[in-house]
N, C-alpha and C positions, 0 to 999 in steps of 0.2 A: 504493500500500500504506500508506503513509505516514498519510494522512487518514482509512484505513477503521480502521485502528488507534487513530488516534487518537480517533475515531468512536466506537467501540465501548468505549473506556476509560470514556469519559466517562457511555457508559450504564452500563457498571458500578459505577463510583461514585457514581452517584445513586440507582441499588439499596441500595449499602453504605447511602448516606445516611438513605433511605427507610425501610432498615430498624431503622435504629438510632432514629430519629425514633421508629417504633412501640415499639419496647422504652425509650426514653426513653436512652439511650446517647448519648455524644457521638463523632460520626465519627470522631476520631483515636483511638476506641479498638480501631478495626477497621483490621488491617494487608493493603493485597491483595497476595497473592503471584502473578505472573503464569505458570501452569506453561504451559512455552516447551516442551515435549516435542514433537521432530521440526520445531518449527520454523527457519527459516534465521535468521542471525546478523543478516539485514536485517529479519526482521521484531519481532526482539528492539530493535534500532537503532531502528525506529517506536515504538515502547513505550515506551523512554527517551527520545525527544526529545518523548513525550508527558505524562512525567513520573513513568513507572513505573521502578523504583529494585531493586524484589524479584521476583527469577527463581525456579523452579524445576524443576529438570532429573528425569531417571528413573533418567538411564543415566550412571553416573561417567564413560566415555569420552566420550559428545557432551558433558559438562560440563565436562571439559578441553580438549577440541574450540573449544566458543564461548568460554572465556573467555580462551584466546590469541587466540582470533578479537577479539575486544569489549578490548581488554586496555585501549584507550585510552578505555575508559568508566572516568571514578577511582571514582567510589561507587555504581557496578552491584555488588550481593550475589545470592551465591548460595545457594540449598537444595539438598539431594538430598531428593526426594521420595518417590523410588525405594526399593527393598530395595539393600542394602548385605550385600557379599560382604565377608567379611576379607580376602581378599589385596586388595583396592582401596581398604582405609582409607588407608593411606599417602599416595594420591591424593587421596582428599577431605580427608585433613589439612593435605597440599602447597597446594592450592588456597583453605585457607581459608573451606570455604563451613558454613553449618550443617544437620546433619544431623537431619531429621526421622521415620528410618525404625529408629529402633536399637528392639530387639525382643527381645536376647537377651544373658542373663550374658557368652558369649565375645565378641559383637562389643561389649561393654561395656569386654572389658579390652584388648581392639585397640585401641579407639580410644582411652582410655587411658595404655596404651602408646605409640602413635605420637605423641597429643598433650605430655607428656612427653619425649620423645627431641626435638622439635621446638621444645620451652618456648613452647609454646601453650597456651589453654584452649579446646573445642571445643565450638559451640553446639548444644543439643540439645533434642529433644521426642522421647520414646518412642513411637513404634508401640503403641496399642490395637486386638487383634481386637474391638471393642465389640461385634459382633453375635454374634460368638463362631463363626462361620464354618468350618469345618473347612479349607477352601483356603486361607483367606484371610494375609495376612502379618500381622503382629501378634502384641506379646503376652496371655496371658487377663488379663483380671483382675484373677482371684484372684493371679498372678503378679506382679503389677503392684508391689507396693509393695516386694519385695525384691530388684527390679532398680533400683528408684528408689534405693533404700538404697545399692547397690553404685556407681552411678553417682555420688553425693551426697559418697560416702568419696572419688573419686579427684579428687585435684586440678586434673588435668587436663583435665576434663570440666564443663562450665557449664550444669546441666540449667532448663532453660525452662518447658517442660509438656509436655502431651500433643498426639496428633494420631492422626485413626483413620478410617476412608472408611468407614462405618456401609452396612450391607446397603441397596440398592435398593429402596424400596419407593413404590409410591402411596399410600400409606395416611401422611398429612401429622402421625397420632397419632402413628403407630411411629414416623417420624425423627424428632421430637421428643420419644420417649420416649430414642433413642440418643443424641441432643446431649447430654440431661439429663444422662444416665448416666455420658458421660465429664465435663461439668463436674463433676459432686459428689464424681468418681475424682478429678478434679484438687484440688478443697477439701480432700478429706480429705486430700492430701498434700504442703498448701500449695503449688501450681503453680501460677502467674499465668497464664501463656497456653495457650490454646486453641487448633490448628488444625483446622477441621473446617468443611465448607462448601464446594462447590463451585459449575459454573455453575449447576445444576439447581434448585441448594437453601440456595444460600447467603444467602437470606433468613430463614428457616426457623434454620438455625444461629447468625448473627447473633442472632436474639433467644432464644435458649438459651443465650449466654453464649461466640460465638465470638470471637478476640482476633485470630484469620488465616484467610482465605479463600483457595482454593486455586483461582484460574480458568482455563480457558485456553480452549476450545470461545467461550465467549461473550465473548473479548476477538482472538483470533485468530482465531477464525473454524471450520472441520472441521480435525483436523489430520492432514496428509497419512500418506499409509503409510509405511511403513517399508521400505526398500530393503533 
């Protein structure tokens, strides 16, 4: 396992590299995050001794799961990737990871809250529905900059930038018109970083201005079901 992971990193960051070459970027301005969802705490283990450093989980319980598991990795960081319930911030606050899925005023003053009671400040990027999706998790938009506001006021909160999983499509226009769309979201509200990019398309995001890719299929491999 060990070698196919470490195998496969190493293609993906000659992607990142690749890609950043064509946008004229210098590689360490593109961060990879490795989304470990359902995988086992050994195949997270190949990843680190391969010199990946940034996890991210879906689910607050298997994230508290592996990182008692992993506890004696000292500079393995975590993300929740995932949607984020209120009654589970106290959990990702305990654990320290940064959260990439906050989407909403209430779970704004949760975490907040909990950061605070903890004398923490908690790492963030807002959830955009970029595509504007009716299913989909995320906030709109037009919503957008009065949660930024809300988040910015609370001390306990350290917002980052944005992050958004842009609708599906073949058409190589459209996702590069949705990368755009959230960088310029992020300009207008002076946000450094970007999450947005995954295995499919994280060349494509790269050179629309992404700062974190989100992989896991093309670094781990299919990822197993769910029991």
């Amino acid at each position: 396992m060990s070698a196919d992971v470490a195998a496969r990193l190493a293609v993906v960051r000659a992607r990142i590299a690749a890609a950043c070459a064509r946008a004229g970027r210098d590689p360490a301005s593109v961060q990879l995050l490795a989304a470990s969802k359902l995988q086992t705490p050994d195949a997270i283990r190949a990843a680190y001794a391969a010199g990946q450093r940034e996890f991210g989980e879906n689910y607050v319980q298997e994230l508290a799961q592996k990182a008692q598991a992993l506890a004696d990795l000292p500079d393995l960081r975590w993300h929740l990737i995932g949607r984020l319930q209120t009654n589970k911030v106290k959990d990702v606050v305990r654990l320290g990871c940064a959260v990439q899925s906050l989407d909403s005023l209430k779970l704004c003053e949760a975490l907040a809250q909990r950061g605070a009671a903890a004398q923490t400040r908690v790492r963030l990027y807002v959830q955009v529905n970029i595509s504007e999706e009716p299913q989909k998790a995320g906030i709109a938009p037009a919503e957008l900059p009065q949660l930024i506001a809300a988040a910015r006021a609370a001390a306990a909160l350290d917002v980052r930038g944005l992050m958004a999983i842009p609708k599906p499509s073949e058409d190589e226009a459209e996702q590069r018109a949705a990368f755009r769309r959230l960088r310029e979201l992020a300009a207008t509200l002076s946000l450094p970083e970007l999450s947005m990019g995954m295995s499919d398309d994280l060349e494509l995001a790269i050179e629309e201005g992404a700062t974190l890719v989100r992989v896991g299929t093309a670094l781990f491999g299919e990822r197993p079901t769910r029991s």
